[in-house]
C-alpha positions as a Python dict, from the first residue, in 0.01 Angstrom:
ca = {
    (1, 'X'): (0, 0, 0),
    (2, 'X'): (222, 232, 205),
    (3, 'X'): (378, 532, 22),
    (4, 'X'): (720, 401, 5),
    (5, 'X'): (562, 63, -145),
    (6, 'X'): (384, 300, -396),
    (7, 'X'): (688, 476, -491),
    (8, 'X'): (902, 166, -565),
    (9, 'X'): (612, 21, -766),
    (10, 'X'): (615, 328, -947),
    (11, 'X'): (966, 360, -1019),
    (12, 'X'): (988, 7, -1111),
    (13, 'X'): (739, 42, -1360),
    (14, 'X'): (930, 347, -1534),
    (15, 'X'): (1207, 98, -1524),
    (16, 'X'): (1070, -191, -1656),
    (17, 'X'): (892, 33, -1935),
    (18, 'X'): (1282, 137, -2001),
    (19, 'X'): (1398, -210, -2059),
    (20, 'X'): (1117, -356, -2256),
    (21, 'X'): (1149, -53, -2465),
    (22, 'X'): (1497, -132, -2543),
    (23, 'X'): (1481, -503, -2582),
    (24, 'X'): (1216, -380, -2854),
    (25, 'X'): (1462, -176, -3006),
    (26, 'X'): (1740, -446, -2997),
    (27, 'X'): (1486, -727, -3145),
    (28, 'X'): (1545, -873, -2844),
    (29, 'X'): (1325, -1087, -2564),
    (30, 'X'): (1260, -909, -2297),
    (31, 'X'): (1272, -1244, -2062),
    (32, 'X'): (1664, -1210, -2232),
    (33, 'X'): (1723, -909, -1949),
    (34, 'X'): (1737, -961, -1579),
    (35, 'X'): (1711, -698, -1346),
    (36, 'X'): (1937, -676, -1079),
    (37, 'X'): (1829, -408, -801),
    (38, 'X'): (2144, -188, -654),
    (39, 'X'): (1995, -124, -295),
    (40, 'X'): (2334, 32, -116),
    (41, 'X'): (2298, 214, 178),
    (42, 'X'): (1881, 169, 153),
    (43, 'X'): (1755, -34, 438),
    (44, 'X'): (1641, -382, 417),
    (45, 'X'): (1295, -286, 492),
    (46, 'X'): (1325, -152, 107),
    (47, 'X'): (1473, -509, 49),
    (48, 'X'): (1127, -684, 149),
    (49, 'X'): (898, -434, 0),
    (50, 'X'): (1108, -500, -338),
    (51, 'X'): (1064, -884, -261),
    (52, 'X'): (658, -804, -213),
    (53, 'X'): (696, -605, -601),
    (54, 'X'): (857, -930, -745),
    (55, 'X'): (1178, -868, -741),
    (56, 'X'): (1417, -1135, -724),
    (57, 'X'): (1782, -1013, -765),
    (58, 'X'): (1933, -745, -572),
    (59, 'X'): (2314, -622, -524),
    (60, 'X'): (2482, -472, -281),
    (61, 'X'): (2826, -288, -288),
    (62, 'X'): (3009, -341, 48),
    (63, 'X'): (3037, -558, 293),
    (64, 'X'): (2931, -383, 575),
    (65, 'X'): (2554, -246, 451),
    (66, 'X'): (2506, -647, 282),
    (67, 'X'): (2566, -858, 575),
    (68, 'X'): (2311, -774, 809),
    (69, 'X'): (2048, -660, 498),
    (70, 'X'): (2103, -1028, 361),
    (71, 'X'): (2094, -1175, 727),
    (72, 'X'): (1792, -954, 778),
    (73, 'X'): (1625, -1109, 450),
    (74, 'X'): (1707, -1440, 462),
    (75, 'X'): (1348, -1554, 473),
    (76, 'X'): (1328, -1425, 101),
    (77, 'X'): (1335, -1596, -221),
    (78, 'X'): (1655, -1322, -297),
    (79, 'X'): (1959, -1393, -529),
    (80, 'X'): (2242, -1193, -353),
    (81, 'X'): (2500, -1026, -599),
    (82, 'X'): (2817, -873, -439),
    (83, 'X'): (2868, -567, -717),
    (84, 'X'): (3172, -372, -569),
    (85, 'X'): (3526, -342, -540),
    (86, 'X'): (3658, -649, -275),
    (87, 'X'): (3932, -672, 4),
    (88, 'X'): (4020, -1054, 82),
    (89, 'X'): (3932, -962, 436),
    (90, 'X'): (3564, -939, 337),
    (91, 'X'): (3546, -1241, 153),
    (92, 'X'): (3430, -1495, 463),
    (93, 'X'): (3165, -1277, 518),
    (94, 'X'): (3076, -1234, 150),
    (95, 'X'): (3069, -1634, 40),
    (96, 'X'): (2834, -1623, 369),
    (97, 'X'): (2520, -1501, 174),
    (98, 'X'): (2594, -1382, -184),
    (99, 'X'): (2503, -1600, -492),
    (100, 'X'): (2710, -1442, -760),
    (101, 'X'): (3046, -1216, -706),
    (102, 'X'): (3038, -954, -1015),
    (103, 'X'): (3372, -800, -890),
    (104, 'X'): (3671, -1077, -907),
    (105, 'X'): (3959, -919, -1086),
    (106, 'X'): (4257, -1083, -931),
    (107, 'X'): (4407, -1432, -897),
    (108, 'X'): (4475, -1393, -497),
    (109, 'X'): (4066, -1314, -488),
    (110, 'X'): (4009, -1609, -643),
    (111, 'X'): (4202, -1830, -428),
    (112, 'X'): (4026, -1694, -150),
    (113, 'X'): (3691, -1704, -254),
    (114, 'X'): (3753, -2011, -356),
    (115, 'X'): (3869, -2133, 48),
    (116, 'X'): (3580, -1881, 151),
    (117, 'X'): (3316, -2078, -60),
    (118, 'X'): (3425, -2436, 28),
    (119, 'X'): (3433, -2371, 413),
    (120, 'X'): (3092, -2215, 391),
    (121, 'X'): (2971, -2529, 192),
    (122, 'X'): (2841, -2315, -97),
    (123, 'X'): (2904, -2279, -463),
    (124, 'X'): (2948, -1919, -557),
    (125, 'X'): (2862, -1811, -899),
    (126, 'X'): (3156, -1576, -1024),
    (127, 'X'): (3199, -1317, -1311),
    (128, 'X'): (3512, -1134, -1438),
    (129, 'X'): (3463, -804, -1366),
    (130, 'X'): (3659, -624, -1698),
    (131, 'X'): (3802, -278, -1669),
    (132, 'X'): (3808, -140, -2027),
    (133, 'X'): (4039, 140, -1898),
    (134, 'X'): (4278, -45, -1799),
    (135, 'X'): (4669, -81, -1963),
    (136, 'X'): (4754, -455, -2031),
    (137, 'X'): (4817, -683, -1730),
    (138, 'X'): (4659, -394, -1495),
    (139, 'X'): (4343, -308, -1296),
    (140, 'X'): (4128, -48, -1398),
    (141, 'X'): (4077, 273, -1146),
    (142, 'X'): (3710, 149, -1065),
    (143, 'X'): (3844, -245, -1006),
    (144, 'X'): (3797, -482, -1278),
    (145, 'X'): (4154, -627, -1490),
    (146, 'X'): (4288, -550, -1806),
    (147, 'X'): (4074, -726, -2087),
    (148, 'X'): (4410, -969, -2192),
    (149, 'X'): (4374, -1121, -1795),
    (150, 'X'): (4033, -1298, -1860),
    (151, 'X'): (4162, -1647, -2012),
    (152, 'X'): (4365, -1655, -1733),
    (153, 'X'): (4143, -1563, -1461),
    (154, 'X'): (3888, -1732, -1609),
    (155, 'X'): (4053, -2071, -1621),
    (156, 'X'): (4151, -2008, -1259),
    (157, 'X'): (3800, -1937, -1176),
    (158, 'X'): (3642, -2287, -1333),
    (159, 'X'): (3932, -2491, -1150),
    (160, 'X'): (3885, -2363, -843),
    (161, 'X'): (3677, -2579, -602),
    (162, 'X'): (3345, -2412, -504),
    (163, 'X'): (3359, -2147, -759),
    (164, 'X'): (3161, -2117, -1052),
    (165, 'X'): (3208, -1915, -1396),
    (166, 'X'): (2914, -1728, -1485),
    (167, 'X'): (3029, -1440, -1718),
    (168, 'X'): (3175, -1119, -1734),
    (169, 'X'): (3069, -758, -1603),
    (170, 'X'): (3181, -447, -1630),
    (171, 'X'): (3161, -40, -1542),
    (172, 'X'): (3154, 188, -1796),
    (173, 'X'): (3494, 390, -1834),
    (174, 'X'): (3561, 729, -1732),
    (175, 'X'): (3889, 743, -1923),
    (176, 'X'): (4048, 575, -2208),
    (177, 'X'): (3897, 504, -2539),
    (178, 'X'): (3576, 377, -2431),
    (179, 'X'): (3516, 720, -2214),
    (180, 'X'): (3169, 866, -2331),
    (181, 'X'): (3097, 577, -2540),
    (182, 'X'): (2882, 366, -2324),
    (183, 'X'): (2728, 114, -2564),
    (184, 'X'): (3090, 70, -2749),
    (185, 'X'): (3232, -11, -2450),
    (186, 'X'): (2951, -259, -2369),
    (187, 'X'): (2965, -402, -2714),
    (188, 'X'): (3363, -501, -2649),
    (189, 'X'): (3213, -655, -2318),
    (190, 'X'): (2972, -920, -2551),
    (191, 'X'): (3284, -923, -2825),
    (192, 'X'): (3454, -1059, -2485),
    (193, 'X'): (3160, -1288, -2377),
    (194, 'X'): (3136, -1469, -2694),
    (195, 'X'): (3500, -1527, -2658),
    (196, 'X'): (3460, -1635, -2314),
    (197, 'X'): (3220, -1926, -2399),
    (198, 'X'): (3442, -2083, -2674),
    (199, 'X'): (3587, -2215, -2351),
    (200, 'X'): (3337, -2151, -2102),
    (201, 'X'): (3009, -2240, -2256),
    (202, 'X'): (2766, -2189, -1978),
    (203, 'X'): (2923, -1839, -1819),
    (204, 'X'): (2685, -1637, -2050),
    (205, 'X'): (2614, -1371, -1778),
    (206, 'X'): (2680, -1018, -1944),
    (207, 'X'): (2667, -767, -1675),
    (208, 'X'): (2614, -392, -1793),
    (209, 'X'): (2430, -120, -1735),
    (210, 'X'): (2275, 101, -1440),
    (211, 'X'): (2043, 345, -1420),
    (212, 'X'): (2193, 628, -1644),
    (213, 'X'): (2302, 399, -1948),
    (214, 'X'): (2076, 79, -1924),
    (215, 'X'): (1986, 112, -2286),
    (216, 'X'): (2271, 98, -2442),
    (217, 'X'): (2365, -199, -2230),
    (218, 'X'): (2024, -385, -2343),
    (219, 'X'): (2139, -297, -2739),
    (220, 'X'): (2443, -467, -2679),
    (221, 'X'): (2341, -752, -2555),
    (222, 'X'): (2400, -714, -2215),
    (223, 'X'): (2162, -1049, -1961),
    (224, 'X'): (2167, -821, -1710),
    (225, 'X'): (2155, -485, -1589),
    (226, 'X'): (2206, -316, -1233),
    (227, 'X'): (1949, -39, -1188),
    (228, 'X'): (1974, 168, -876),
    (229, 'X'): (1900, 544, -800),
    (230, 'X'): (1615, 513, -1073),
    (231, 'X'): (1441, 264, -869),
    (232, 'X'): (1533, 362, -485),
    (233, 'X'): (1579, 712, -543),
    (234, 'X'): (1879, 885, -393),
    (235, 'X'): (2087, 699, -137),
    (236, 'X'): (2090, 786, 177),
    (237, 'X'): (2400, 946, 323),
    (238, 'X'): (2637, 735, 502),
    (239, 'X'): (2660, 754, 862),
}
């Protein structure tokens, strides 16, 4: 096993430790919590040795580091999740390889996802990405819309022809109420969820959590959490 192999195993066994902990503490299953691994700006040779460790779902932020990773690893059993903040002039190359969008917070991103998906051929899963700082009707400073925008977006979201409403996610706040108060703000993301599915049955994704604050996330009741710098180490700078 090469070092860099080593070191992944080893971080993903603190993580995994860290999770099954906290599903422990919740009363929870751990086969309730999937990992989601947040590779950025780490090459896709860290991609396949993840792949080799088991891992099955990674993330990427932008556009420009996922293409050519995902093109790279498209010999792997992967699910692709597109985690950041999205310009409609990304979203053809997006629908291209991920599975699930976490970041739709808009009506026109919808639409175009939606055109996006159905010229690729694909069906994109899609979650609501909530911004718990935000004012009513708005968008939150990190992305993500104003908790009183998901019926609508939602319903958009299920009508829209290769589209497909998985859930909700959401970033912890910086500012507002919810600032400092990680697992409050991710237990008004499952109070959301559950209201979600009285029209939406099967979009039970709950996505919460990275590296800093996964427990709380996992307490709450988040399905899935997006774990990072504690399992790549730092990023490398951008060039």
């Amino acid at each position: 096993m090469t070092d860099r192999k080593s070191e992944l195993a080893e971080n993903l066994a603190r993580v995994e430790e860290r999770i099954a902990s906290a599903c422990v503490a919740a009363g929870r299953s751990r086969q309730e919590v999937t990992l989601i691994v947040v590779t950025k700006t780490h090459p896709a040779s860290d991609v396949r040795l993840l792949a080799d460790l088991g891992v099955r779902h990674v993330a990427e932020n932008r556009d420009q580091d996922a293409a050519p990773k995902a093109a790279a690893c498209a010999d792997l059993p992967l699910d692709w999740h597109f985690v950041g903040q999205l310009q409609t002039n990304k979203v053809r190359s997006v629908a291209g390889y991920a599975h699930v969008v976490q970041s739709v917070d808009r009506p026109k991103l919808v639409t175009a996802l939606s055109a996006a998906a159905e010229g690729a051929g694909r069906e994109l899963g899609v979650l609501v990405q909530i911004a718990l700082d935000a004012e009513s009707g708005e968008r939150g400073t990190r992305g993500g819309a104003a908790p009183d925008l998901l019926p609508e977006l939602a319903d958009l979201v299920a009508r829209a022809p290769g589209l497909r409403i998985d859930g909700l996610m959401t970033v912890a706040p910086l500012s507002g109420e919810y600032a400092g108060r990680e697992q409050a703000a991710f237990e008004r993301l499952v109070e959301l969820s559950s209201s979600l599915r009285a029209d939406h049955p099967t979009a039970t994704m709950v996505s919460a959590g990275m590296s800093a604050d996964l427990e709380q996330a996992v307490r709450a009741g988040a399905t899935h959490v997006r774990v990072g710098t504690a399992v790549l180490g730092a990023r490398p700078r951008l060039g």
